[in-house]
matplotlib code that plots the C-alpha trace (Angstrom):
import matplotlib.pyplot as plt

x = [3.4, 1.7, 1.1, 0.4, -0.8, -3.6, -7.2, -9.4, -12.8, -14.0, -13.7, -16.5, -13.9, -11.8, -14.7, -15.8, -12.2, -12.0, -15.1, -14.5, -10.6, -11.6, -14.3, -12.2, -9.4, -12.1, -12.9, -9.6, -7.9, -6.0, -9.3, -12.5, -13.2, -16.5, -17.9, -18.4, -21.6, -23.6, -24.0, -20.4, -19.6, -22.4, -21.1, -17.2, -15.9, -18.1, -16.9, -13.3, -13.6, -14.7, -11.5, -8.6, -5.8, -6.7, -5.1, -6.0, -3.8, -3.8, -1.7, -3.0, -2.1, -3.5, -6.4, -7.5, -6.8, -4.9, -3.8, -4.5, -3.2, -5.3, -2.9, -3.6, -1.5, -0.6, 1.6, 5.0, 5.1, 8.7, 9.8, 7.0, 6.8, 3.9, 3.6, 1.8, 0.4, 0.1, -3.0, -4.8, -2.7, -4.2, -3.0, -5.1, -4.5, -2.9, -0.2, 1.0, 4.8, 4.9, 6.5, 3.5, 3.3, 6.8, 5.5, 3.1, 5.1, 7.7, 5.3, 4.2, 7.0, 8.2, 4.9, 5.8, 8.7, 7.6, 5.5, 7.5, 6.9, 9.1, 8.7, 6.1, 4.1, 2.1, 0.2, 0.6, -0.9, 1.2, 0.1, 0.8, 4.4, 4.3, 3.8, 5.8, 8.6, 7.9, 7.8, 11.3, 12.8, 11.2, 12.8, 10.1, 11.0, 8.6, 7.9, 10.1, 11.1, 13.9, 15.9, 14.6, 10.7, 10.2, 8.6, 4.6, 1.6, -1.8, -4.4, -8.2, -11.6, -14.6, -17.0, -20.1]
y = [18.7, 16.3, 13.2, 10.0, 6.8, 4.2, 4.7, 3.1, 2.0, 1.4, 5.3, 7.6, 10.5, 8.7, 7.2, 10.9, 12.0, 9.4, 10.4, 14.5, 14.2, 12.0, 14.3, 17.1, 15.3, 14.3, 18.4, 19.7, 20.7, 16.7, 14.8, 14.5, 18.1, 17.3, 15.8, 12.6, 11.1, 10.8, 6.9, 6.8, 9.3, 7.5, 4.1, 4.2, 3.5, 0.3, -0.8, -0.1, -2.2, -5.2, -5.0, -6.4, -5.7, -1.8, 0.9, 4.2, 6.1, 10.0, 13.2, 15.1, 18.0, 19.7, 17.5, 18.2, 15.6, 17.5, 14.8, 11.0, 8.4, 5.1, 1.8, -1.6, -4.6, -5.9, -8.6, -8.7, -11.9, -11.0, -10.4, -12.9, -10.6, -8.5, -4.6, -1.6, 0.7, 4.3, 4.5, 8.5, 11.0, 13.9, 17.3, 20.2, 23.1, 25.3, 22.2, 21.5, 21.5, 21.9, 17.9, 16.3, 13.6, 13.1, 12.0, 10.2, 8.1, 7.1, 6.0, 4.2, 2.5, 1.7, -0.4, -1.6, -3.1, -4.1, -6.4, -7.9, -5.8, -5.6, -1.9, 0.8, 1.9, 5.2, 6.3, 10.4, 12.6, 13.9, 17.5, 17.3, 18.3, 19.0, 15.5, 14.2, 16.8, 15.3, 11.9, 11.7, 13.7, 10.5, 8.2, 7.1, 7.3, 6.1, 2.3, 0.2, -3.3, -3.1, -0.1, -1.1, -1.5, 1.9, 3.6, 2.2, 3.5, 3.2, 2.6, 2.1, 0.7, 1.4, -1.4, 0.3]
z = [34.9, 32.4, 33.3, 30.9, 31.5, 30.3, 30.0, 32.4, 30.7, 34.2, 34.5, 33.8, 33.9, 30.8, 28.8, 28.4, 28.2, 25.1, 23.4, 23.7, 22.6, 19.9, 18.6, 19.2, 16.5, 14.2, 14.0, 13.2, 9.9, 10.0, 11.5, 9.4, 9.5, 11.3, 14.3, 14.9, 14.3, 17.4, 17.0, 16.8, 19.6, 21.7, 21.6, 21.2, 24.2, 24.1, 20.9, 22.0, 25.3, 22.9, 21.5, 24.0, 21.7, 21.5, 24.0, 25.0, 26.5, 28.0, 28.6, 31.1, 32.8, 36.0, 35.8, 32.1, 29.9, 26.6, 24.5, 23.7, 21.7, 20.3, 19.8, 17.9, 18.4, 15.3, 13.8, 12.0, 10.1, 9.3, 13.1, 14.0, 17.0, 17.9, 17.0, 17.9, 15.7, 17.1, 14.8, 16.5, 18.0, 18.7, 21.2, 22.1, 20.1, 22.8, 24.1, 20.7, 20.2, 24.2, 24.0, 24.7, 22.2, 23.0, 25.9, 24.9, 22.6, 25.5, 27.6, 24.8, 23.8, 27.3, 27.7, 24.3, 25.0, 28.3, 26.4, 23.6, 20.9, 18.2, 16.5, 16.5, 13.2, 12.8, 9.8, 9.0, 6.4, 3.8, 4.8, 8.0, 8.1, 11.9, 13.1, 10.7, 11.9, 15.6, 14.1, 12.7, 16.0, 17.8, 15.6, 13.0, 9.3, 6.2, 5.7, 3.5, 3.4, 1.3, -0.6, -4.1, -3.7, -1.9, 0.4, 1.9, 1.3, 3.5, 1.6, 2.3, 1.2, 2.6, 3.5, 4.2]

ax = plt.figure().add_subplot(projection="3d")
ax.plot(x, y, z, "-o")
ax.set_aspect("equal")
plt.show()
């Protein structure tokens, strides 16, 4: 039976729940490939408790926590309605494609809806044909605005 529901800062069980999924995802083949840096693993759950408008939520089952999702709330200027951005997903090797993000996403979006939100945005690697797979069976599709400027892209720049 897998469970979901919000982390709980306040929880010593979760804050090392958050840091060892986390590392865990920045390990694998569609993470970083390595570890996190100690600084990082040593004071993320701090840095994310200074930050109201991010979520961490859990799939657990039989006590183990097996999967976990980090949200932002964002901004639609468009909708001028708030957003969530679904921006780390990441499921234990031996759950995967047992519906477990599926889960994770409806709890997700119920909360999502429960609090105004107009859509729900996810970045996804162009490798990773799995999630995206799950993705579309959920109801996401690539970004666009309108049909003749195309599709998104997420791009990045450093700052350090």
């Amino acid at each position: 039976m897998i469970k979901v529901y919000q982390a709980d800062y306040q929880n010593a069980d979760h804050c090392l729940a958050i840091r060892e999924l986390l590392d865990l995802y920045a390990r694998d083949n569609m993470g970083q490939r390595k570890p996190l840096r100690r600084e990082v693993y040593e004071r993320l759950v701090e840095d994310l408790m200074r930050r109201p408008w991010i979520r961490v939520y859990f799939a657990e089952n039989k006590q183990e926590m097996i999967g976990i999702a980090v949200c932002m709330e964002g901004f639609s200027t468009f909708n001028s309605a708030p957003l969530a951005n679904i921006h780390d997903v990441y499921v234990k090797p031996g759950f995967r494609r047992q519906g477990v993000a599926h889960k994770l996403f409806a709890f997700i979006e119920r909360h999502a809806r429960e609090m105004g939100f107009c859509k729900l945005t996810l970045e996804v690697l162009e490798g990773n044909l799995p999630a995206q797979e799950t993705y579309r069976k959920m109801g996401f599709e690539p970004y666009t605005i309108n049909d003749s400027a195309g599709v998104a892209q997420f791009w990045q720049k450093y700052l350090t």
